[in-house]
GURO-846324 format. One line per field, with one value per atom (N, C-alpha, C, O): z, y, x; residue number from 1. Coordinates in steps of 0.02 Angstrom, whole numbers, plus 50000, padded with zeros to 5 digits. Layout:
<badrens>
w: [Z;...]
v: [Y;...]
u: [X;...]
tortor: [NUM;...]
</badrens>
This chain:
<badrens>
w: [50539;50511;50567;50613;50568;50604;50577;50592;50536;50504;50539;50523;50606;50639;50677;50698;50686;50702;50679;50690;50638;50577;50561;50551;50569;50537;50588;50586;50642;50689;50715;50756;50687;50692;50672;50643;50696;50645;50573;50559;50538;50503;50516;50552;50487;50481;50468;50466;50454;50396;50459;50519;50376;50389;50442;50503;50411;50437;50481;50500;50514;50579;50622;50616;50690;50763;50765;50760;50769;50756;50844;50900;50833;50897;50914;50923;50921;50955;50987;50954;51048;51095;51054;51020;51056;51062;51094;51080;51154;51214;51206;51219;51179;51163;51093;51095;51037;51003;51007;50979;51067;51063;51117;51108;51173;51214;51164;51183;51107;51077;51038;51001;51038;50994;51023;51010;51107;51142;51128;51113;51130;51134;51076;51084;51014;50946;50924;50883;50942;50909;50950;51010;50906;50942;50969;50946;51031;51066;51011;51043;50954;50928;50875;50848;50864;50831;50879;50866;50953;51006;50985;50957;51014;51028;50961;50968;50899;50847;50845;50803;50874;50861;50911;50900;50970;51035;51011;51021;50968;50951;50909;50908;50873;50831;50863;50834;50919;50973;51015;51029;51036;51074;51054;51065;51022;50965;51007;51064;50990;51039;51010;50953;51023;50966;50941;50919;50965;50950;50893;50878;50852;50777;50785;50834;50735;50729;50704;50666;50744;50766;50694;50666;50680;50597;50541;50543;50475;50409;50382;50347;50430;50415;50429;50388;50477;50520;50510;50536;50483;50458;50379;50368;50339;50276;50282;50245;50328;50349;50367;50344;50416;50461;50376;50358;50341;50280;50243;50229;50221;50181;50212;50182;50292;50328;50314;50291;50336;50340;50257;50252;50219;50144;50157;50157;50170;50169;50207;50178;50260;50298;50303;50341;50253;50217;50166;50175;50121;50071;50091;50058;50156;50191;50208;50196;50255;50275;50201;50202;50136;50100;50060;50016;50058;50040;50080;50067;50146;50187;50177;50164;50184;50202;50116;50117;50038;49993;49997;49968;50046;50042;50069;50060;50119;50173;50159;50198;50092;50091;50128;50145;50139;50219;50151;50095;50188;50154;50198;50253;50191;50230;50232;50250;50218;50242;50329;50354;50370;50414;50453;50510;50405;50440;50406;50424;50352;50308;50376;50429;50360;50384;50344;50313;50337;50300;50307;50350;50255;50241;50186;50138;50197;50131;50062;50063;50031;49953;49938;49970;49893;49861;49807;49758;49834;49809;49779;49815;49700;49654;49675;49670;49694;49699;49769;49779;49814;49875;49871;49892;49843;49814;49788;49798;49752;49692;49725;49709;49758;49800;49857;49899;49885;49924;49894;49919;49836;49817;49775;49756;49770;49731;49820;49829;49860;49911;49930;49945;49927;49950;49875;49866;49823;49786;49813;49783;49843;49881;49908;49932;49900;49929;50005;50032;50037;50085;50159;50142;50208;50251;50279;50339;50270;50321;50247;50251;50173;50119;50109;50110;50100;50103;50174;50168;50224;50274;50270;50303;50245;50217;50161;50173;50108;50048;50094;50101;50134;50141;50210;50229;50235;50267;50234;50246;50174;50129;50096;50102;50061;50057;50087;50060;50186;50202;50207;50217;50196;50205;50134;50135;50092;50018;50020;49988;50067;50076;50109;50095;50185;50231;50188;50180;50154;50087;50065;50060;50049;50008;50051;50033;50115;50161;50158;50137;50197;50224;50164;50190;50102;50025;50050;50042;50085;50106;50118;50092;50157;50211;50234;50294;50177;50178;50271;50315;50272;50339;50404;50457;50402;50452;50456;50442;50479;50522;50485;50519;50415;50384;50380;50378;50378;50372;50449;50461;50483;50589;50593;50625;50562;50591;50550;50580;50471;50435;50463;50477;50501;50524;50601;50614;50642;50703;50681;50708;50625;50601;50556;50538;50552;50529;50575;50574;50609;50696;50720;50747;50720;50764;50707;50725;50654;50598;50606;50602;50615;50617;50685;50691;50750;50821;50805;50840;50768;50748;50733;50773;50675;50647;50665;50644;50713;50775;50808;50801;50839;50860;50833;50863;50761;50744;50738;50691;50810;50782;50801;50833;50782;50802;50882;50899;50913;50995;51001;51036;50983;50996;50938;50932;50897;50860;50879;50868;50918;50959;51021;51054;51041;51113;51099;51149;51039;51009;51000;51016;50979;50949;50999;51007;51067;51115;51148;51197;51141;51195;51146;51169;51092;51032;51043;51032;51068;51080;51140;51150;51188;51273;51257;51288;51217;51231;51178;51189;51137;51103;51141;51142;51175;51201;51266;51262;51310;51342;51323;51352;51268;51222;51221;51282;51211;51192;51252;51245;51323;51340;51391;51435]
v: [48534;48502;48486;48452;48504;48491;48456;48474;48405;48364;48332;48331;48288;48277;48291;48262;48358;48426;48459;48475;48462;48493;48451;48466;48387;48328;48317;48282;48349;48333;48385;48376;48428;48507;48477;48424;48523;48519;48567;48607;48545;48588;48651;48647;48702;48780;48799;48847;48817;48857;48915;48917;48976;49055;49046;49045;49039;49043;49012;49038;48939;48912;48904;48889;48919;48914;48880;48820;48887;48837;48776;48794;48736;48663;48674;48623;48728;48708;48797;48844;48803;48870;48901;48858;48965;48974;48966;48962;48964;48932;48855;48840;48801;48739;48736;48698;48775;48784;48790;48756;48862;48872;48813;48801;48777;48724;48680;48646;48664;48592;48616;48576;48669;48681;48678;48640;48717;48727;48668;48689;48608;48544;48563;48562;48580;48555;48631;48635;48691;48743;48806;48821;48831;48849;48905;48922;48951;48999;49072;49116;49091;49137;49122;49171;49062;49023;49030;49050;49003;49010;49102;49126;49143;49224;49241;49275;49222;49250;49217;49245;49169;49124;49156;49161;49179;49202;49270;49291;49317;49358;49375;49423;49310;49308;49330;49366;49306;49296;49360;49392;49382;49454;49489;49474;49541;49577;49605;49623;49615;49661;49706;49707;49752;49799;49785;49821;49696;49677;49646;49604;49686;49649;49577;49544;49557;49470;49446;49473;49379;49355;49299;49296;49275;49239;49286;49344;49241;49271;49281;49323;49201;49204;49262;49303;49265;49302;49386;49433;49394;49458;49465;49519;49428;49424;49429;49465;49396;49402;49471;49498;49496;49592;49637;49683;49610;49650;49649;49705;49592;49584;49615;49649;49595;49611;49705;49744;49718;49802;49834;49894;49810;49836;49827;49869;49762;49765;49811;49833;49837;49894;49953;49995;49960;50023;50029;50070;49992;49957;49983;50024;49955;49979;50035;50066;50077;50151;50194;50246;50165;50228;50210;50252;50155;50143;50163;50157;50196;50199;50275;50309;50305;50381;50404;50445;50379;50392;50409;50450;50360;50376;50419;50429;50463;50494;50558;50598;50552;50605;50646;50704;50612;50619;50602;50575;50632;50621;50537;50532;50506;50439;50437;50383;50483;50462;50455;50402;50508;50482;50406;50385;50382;50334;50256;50199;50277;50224;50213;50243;50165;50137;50096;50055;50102;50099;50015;49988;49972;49907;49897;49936;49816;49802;49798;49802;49794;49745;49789;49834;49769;49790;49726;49705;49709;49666;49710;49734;49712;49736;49686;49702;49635;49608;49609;49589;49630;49669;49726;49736;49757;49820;49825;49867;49768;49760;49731;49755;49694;49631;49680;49636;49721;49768;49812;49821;49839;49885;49843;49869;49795;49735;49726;49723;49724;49703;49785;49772;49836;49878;49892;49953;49864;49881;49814;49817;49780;49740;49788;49844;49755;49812;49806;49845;49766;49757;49784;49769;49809;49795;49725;49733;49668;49604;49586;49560;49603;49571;49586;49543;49652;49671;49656;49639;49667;49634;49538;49501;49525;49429;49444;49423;49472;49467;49483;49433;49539;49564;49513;49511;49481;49420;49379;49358;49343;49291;49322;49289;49389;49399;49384;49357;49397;49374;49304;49286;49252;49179;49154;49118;49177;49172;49181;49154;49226;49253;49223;49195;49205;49139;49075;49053;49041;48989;48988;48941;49063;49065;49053;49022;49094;49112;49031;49009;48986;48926;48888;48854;48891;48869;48865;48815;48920;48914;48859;48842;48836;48784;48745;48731;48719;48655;48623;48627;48597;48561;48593;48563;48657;48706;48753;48757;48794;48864;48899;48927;48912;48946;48921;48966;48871;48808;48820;48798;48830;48827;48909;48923;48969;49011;49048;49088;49026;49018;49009;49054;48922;48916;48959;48983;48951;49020;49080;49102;49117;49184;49149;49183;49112;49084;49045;49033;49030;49014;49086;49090;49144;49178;49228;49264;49216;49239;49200;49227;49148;49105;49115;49106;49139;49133;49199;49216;49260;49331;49315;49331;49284;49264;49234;49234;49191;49137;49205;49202;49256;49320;49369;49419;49345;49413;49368;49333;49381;49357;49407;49460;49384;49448;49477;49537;49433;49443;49494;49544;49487;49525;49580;49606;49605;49659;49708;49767;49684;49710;49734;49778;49698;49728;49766;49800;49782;49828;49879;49931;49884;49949;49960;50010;49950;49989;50002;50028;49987;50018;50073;50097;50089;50149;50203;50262;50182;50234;50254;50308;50212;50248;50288;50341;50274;50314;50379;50429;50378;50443;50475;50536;50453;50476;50517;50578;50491;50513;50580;50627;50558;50631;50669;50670;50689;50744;50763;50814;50717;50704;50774;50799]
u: [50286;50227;50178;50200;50115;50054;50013;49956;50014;49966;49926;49866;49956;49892;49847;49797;49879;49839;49783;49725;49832;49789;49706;49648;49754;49671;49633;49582;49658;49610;49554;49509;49566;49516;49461;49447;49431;49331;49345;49390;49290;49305;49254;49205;49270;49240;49203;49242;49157;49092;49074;49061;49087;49078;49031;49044;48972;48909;48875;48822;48900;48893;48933;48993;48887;48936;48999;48984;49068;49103;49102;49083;49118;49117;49184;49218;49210;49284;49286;49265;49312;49305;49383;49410;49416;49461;49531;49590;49477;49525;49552;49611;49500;49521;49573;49621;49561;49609;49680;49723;49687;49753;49786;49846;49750;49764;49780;49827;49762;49796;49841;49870;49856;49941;49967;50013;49969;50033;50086;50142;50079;50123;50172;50233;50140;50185;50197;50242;50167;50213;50259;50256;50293;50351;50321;50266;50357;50337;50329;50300;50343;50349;50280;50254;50257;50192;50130;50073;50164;50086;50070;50021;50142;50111;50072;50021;50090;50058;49990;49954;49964;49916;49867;49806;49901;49859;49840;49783;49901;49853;49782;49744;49785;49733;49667;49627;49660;49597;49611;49561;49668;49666;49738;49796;49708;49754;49810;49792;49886;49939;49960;49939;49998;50023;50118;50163;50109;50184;50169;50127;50227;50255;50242;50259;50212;50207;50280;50321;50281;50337;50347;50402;50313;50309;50300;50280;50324;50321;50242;50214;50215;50136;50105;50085;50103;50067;50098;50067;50142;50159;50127;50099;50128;50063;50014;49980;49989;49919;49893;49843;49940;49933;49937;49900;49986;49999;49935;49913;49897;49838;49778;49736;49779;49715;49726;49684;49795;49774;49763;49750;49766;49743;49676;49632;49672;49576;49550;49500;49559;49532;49549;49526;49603;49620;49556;49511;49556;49503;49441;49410;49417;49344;49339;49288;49415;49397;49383;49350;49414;49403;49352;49342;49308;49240;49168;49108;49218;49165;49173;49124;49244;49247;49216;49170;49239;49182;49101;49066;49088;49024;48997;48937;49042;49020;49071;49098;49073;49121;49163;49153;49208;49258;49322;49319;49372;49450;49479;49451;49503;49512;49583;49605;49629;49692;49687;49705;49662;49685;49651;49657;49621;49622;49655;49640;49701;49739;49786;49779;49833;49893;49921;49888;49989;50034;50032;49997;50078;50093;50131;50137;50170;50194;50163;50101;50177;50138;50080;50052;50072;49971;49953;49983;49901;49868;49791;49747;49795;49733;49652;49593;49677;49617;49587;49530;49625;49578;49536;49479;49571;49552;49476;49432;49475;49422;49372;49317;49370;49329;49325;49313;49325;49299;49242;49187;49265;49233;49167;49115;49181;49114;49078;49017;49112;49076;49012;48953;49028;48991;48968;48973;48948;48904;48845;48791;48848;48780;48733;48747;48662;48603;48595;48557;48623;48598;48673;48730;48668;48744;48738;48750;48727;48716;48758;48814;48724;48749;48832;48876;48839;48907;48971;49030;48940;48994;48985;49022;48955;48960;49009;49066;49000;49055;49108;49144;49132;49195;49228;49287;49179;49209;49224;49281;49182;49199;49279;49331;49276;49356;49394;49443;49392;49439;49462;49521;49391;49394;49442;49492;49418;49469;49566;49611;49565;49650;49667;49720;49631;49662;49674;49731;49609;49635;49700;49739;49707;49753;49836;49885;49824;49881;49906;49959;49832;49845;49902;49946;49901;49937;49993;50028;50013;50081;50119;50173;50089;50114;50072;50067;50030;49968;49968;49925;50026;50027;50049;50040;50080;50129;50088;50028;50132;50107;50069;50027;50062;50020;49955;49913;49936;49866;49870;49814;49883;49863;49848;49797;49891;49888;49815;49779;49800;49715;49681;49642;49671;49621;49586;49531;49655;49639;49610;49559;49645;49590;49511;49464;49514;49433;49399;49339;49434;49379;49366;49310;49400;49384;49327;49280;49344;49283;49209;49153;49221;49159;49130;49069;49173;49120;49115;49067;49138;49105;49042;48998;49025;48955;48925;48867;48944;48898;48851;48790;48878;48877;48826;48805;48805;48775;48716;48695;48692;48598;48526;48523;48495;48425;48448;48450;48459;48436;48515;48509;48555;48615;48610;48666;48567;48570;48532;48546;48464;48408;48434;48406;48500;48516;48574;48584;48635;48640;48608;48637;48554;48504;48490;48526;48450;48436;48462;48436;48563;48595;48635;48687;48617;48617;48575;48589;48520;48475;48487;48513;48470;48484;48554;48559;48606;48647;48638;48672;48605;48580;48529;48536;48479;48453;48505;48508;48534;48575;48625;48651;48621;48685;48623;48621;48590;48524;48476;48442;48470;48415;48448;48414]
tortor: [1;1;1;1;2;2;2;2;3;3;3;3;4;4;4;4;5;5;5;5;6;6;6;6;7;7;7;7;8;8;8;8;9;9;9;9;10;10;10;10;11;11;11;11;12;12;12;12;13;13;13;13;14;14;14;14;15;15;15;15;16;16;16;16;17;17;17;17;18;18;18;18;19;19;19;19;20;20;20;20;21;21;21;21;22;22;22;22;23;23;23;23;24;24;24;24;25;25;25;25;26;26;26;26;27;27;27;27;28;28;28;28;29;29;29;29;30;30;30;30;31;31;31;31;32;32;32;32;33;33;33;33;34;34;34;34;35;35;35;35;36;36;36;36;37;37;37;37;38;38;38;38;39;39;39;39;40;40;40;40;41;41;41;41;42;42;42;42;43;43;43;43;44;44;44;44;45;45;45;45;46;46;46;46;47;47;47;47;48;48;48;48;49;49;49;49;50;50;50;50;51;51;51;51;52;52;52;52;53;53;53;53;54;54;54;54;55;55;55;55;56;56;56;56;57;57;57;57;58;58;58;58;59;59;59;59;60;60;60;60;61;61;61;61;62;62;62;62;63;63;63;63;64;64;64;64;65;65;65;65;66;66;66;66;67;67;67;67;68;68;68;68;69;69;69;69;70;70;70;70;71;71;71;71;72;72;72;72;73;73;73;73;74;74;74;74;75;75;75;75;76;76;76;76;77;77;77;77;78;78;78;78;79;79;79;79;80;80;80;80;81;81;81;81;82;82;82;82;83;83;83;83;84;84;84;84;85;85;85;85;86;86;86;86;87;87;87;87;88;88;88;88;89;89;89;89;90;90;90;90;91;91;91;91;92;92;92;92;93;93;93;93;94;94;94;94;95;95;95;95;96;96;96;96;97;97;97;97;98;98;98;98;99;99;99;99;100;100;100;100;101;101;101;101;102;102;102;102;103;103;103;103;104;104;104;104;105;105;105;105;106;106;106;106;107;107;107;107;108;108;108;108;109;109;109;109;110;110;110;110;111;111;111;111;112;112;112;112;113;113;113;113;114;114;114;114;115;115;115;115;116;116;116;116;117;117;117;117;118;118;118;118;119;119;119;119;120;120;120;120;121;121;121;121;122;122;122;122;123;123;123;123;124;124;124;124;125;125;125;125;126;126;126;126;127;127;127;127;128;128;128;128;129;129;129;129;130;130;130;130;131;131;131;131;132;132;132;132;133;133;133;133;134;134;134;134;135;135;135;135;136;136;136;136;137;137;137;137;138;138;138;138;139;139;139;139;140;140;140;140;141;141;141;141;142;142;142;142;143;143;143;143;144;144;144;144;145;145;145;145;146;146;146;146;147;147;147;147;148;148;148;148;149;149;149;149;150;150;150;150;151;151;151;151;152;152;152;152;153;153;153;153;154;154;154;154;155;155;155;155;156;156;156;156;157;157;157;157;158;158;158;158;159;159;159;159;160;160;160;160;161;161;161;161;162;162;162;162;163;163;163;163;164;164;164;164;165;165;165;165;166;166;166;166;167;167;167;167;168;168;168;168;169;169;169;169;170;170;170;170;171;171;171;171;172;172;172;172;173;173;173;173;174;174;174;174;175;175;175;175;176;176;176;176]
</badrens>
């Protein structure tokens, strides 16, 4: 149980900068969770290609990779491309990823549709966190929605503008 852990976080929102670094995050668990809780927690923030060491955090890899199974073949549809090779395999199927993906790219806008398909994932962490209101599932949620929220801290004019012109110099470069 992490309850006063837990109560002691800030709270979250998608859409603003979050007040707590990553680095300060995983510094105030070290004390209270176990070494197989920190590695899954540390990967949240820098991904490994080791099996997650919790049940959480193995639901979570299971849900997250449907959803981006979900996206490659909403994306390879449109672009009429075959998308197996870019599926990867997982437990379970959940219909309502499925669905809430494909509602997400009927939005007119891409700023609109990657907000729904983040808000999906903010809905499944909710849900993950259910688990274990006060434990590892509610600690190992909020780490993947801090690191969702400093994503979107991230996406502003000045970093989309310096995106785009390092798109071009490098197209230009492929052609020039």
């Amino acid at each position: 149980m992490f309850t006063y852990l837990l109560a002691s976080l800030p709270t979250l929102k998608l859409t603003e900068a979050p007040n707590l670094s990553a680095e300060a995050f995983l510094a105030s668990c070290e004390r209270f969770v176990s070494v197989a809780g920190q590695a899954d927690l540390q990967a949240v923030f820098s991904p490994t290609e080791d099996p997650p060491s919790t049940a959480v955090a193995a639901t979570w890899l299971a849900w997250e990779t449907q959803w981006r199974n979900a996206v490659a073949q909403q994306r390879a549809a449109r672009r009429r491309l075959e998308a197996s090779p870019y599926l990867r395999s997982h437990p379970g199927y959940r219909v309502d990823i499925a669905l809430r993906v494909a509602e997400a790219y009927a939005r007119e806008t891409p700023l609109a549709r990657e907000l729904a398909l983040t808000e999906l994932c903010w809905r499944l962490l909710d849900e993950l966190a259910l688990q274990d209101s006060w434990g590892l599932a509610a600690l190992y949620a909020y780490a993947v929605k801090l690191r969702l929220a400093w994503r979107w801290a991230g996406l502003t004019d000045e970093a989309g503008w310096v995106a785009l012109e390092a798109a071009v110099r490098q197209l230009e470069a492929s052609h020039g």
